[in-house]
N, C-alpha and C positions, 0 to 999 in steps of 0.2 A: 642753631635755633636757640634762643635765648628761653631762660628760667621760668621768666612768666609764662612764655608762650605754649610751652611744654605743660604747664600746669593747667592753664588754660583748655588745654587739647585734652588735657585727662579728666577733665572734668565736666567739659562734653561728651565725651565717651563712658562716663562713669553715668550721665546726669538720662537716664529713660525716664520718660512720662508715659505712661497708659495712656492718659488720657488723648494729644496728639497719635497717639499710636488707632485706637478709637476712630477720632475723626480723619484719619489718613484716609480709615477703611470707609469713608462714607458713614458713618454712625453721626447722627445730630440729636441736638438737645430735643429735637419735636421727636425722636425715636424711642427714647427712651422714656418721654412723657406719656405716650402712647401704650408703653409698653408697661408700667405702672396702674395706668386705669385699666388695662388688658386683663394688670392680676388682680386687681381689687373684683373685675366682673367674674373674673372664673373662680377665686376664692367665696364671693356671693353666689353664684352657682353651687358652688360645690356644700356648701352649708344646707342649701336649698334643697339637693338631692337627697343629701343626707337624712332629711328632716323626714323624708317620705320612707325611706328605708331603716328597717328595724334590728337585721342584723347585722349590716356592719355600720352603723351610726357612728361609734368611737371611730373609726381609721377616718371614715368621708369630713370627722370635723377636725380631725390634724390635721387631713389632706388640707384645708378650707384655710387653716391658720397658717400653716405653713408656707401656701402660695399668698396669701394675703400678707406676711412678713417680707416679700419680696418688691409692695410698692414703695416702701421708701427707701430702697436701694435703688429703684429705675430713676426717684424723679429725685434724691441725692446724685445722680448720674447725670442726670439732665441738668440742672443746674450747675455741676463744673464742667459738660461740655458746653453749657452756654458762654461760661466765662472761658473758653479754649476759642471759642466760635469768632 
């Protein structure tokens, strides 16, 4: 086996994408879209509940912040499985 071809192989071997790995498993960019507005609704939820309760108000508005920092991971996810798609 010649020089290139040996580097070649190692470098496909070496070279994992997530993201392929992702859409192997069936995951699509409409999944991860979906699953962004999912957090933005339950992060609005949860602010909302919060809003009614008095003693634990501080944890329900991290809870609220912290799931709502998860939409634009979904739909940064969705748009490089679109470009995988």
């Amino acid at each position: 086996m010649s020089t290139k071809r040996q580097m070649q192989k190692a470098a496909e071997a070496t070279a994992w994408n997530p993201l392929s790995l992702l859409s192997g498993w069936g995951i699509r960019s409409s999944h991860a879209y979906t699953a962004g507005f999912v957090s933005i609704a339950i992060s609005f939820l949860s602010w909302l509940i919060s809003r009614k309760k008095d003693d634990a108000k501080p944890q329900s508005d991290r809870w609220g912040l912290f799931v709502g920092e998860w939409a634009p991971t979904f739909f940064a996810l969705g748009i490089a499985l679109k470009h995988e798609e």
